[in-house]
C-alpha positions in Angstrom: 3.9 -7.8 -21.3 3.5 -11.6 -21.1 3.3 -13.3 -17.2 6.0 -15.5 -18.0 9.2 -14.8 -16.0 11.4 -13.9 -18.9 9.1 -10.9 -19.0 10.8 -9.7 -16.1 11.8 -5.9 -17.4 16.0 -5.8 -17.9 15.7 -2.2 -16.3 12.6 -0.9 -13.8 11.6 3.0 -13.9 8.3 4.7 -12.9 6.8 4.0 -16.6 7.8 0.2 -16.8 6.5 0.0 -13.2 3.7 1.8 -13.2 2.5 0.7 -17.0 3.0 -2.8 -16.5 2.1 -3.5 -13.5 -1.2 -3.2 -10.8 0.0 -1.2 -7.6 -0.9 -2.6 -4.1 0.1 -0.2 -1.1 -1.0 -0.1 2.7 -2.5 3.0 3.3 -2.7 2.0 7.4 1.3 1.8 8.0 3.2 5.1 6.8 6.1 3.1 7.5 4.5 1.8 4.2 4.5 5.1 2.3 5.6 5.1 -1.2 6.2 1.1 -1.0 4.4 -0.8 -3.6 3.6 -4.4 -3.9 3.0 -5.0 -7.7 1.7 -7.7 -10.1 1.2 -8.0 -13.5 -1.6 -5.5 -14.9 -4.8 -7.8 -15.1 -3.7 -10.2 -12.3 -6.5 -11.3 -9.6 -6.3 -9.4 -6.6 -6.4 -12.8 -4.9 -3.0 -13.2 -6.4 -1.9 -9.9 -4.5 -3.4 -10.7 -1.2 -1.9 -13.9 -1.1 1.4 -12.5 -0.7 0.4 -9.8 0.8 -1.3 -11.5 3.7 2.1 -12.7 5.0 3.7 -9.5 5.2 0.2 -9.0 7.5 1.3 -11.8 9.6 4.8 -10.7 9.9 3.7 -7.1 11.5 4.9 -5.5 7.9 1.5 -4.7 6.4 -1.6 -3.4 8.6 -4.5 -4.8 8.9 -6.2 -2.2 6.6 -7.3 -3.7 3.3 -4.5 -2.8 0.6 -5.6 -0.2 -1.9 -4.3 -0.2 -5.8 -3.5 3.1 -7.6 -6.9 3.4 -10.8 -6.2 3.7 -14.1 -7.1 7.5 -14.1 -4.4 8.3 -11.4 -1.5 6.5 -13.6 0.2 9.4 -15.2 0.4 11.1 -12.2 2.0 8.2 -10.2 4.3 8.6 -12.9 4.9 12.2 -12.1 5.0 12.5 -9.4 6.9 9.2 -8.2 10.8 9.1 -7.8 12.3 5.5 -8.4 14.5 4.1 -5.8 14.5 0.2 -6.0 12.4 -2.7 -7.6 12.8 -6.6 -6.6 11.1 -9.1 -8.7 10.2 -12.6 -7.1 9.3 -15.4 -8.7 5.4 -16.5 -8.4 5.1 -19.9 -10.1 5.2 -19.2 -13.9 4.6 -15.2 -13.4 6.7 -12.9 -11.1 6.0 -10.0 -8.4 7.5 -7.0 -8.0 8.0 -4.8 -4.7 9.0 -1.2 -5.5 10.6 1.4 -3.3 9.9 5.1 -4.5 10.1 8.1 -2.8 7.3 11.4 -2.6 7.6 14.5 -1.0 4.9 13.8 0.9 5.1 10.4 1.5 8.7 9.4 1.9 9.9 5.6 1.9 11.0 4.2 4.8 14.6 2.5 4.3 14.5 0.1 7.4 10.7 -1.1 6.2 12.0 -1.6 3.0 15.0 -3.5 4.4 12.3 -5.0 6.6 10.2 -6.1 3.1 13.4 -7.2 1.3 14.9 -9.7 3.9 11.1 -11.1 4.8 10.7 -12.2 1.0 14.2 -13.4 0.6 13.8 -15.7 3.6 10.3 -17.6 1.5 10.7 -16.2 -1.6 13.8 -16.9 -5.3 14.0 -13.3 -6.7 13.1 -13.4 -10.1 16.5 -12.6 -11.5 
């Protein structure tokens, strides 16, 4: 998948999201469970942080340093992952993408990801 923005995927699922893309989450906040700030497999991590560093200052992200899912944990993400919702942003000529899935032992939080949603639509043009 290219980083231009017409790369954005038509449809998200667990594959797409989890092939495609490198998954940031917040293991300090379990209002944060099973909510995933992505970018494009191969991006900095700067490139994360500098996004996610705002939802730090807005009391949405702790201050524990993000953690990304490895290469060898993947398929299970896959697994064991149920899609709820995906939101692509624009990020100059690329695009982010924050996902909403759900796991039995780490269920999403709607209000946080309401909370997520309206904080990037206030600074950020969704992708599509």
């Amino acid at each position: 998948m290219s980083a231009q923005l017409n790369s954005v995927p038509a449809e998200y699922s667990n594959a797409v999201i989890v092939d495609n893309y490198d998954l940031a989450f917040d293991p300090g906040d379990k209002l944060n469970g099973s909510l995933y700030f992505c970018t494009l497999r191969g991006t900095t991590a700067n490139h994360a942080e500098n996004w996610i560093a705002p939802l730090r200052a807005g009391a949405l992200w702790s201050d524990t340093p993000h953690k990304t899912v490895p290469d060898e944990q993947r398929q299970a993400y896959k697994d064991g992952l149920i899609f709820v919702a995906a939101i692509a942003y624009r990020a100059g000529p690329e695009h982010v993408v924050i996902a909403r899935f759900d796991h039995p032992k780490f269920p999403s939080d709607t209000k946080r990801w309401e909370a997520w949603v309206d904080f990037l639509d206030a600074r950020h043009e969704r992708a599509r």
